[in-house]
C-alpha positions, 0 to 999 in steps of 0.5 A, a space after each residue: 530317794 527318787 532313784 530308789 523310786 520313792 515319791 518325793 517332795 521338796 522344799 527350800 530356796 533358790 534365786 531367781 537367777 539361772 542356776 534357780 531354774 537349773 534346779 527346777 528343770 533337774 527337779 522336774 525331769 526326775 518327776 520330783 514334785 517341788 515347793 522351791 520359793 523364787 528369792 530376787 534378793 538372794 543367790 542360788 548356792 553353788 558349790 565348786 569343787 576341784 577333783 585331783 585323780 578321784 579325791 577332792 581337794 577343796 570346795 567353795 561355795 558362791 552363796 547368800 546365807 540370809 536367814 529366811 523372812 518370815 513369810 518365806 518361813 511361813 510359805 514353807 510351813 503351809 506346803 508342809 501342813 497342806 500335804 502332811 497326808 501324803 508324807 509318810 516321812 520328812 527329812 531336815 537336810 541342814 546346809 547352814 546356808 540360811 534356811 534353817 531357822 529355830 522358827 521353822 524347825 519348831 514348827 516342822 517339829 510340831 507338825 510331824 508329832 501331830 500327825 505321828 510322821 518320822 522326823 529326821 535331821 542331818 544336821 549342821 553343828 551351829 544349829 544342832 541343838 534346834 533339833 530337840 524332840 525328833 526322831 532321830 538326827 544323823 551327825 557325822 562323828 566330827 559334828 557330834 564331836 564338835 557339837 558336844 565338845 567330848 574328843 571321840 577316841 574310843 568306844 567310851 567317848 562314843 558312848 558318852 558322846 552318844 548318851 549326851 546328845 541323845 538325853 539333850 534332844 529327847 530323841 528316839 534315836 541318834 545315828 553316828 556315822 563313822 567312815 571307815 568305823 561304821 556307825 553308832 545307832 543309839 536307842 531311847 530303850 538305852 541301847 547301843 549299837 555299832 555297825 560295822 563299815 561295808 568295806 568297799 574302794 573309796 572313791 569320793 565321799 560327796 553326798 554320803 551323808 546325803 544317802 545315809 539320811 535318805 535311806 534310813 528315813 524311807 526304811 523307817 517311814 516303811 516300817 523298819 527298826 532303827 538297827 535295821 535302817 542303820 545297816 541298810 543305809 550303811 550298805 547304800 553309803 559304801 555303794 555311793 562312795 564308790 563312784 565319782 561325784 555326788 552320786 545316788 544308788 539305785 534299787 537294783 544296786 541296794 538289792 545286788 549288795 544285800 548279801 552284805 546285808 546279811 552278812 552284817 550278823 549280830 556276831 559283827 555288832 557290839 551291842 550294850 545296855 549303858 551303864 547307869 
């Protein structure tokens, strides 16, 4: 989002070790603005991969993945409610690593609809059903797969899958991505959209999750409709999974690639009233 020039904020749990203050220091040379809770008790995650050529191999991460005491809870809470005003949109990001609480996701909740601000969540399978009452959650399809326990092979177990999560939750929206098959954006007008992928050389996936929630939160948070945030975010992913790492895309990259943008017309969509 900061390389897109969007103002951002963020907060969450480091430890006070050097990796803590490594994320600190990164934070502050891109001018992000950060709430990140110091926790003696607890290590900052780091994540290790090993590449071979342009593929990843394997991952492992070196971690404390203790639920949050509620004061940190509380901590987090009061940076959210003191700066609600500034904030047109607030992104979950769920790691599973522990700062992922049904306390906290139910008071972010509340505070987002009080003040009519865009919620959205990438969420993690263990915690999927916390997220009731949000605007929209961005599962990958093996999560939303797994999360639902119905096998997607086809469009109808998309669909099926699709309506389930979206009916559970009460949410507005439910963003399914696909890899290589695109993504499924499922409306609360009962509405069903598949975008299809921006074929592009895949070099590594890491962070692509990450781009989708990033860009179609600030699309929306701008005005944008749900279809149409879906197939920005979709063009942002296939610029980013195109390089090596975790990498970002920048405002001048997303305008080169808008003709694809473009390009994505309704002709290449399947779009359904579901059935009754």
């Amino acid at each position: 989002l900061n390389a897109l020039g969007v103002n951002v904020s963020i907060a969450g749990v480091i430890g006070n070790d050097t990796n803590g203050k490594k994320i600190r220091e990164m934070l502050q040379a891109e001018g992000v603005s950060d709430n990140m809770l110091l926790c003696d008790d607890r290590r900052t995650t780091v994540k290790t991969r090993i590449i071979a050529g342009s593929q990843q191999v394997v991952r492992f991460d070196h971690e404390n993945k203790d639920n949050l005491s509620l004061q940190q809870e509380e901590d987090i809470i009061l940076f959210l409610e003191n700066n609600i005003n500034d904030f047109d949109g607030i992104i979950i990001s769920d790691y599973g690593k522990g700062l992922i609480t049904q306390s906290l996701v139910h008071q972010i909740t509340y505070i987002a609809k009080e003040n009519k601000k865009v919620l959205t969540v990438d969420p993690k399978v263990e915690n999927f059903y916390l997220y009731n009452g949000v605007t929209c959650i961005t599962p990958n399809n093996k999560e939303a797969s797994e999360a639902t326990s119905i096998r997607i092979d086809k469009d109808d177990s998309l669909m099926r899958c699709g309506i389930h999560i979206l009916e559970k939750l009460n949410l507005d929206c439910l963003l399914i991505t696909m890899g290589k098959d695109g993504m499924a954006v499922f409306n609360k007008d009962r509405t069903y959209t598949h975008i299809h992928a921006v074929a592009k050389e895949v070099f590594d996936v890491t962070g692509a999750g990450d781009t989708v929630i990033s860009v179609f939160t600030a699309a929306l948070a701008y005005g944008a409709n749900y279809v149409d945030a879906a197939k920005l975010a979709n063009i942002a992913a296939g610029i980013v999974i195109g390089k090596i790492g975790t990498a970002t895309v920048s405002a001048p990259e997303l305008s080169k690639n808008l003709l694809s943008f473009i390009r994505i017309s309704v002709s290449d969509q399947r779009i359904r009233k579901w059935r009754s």
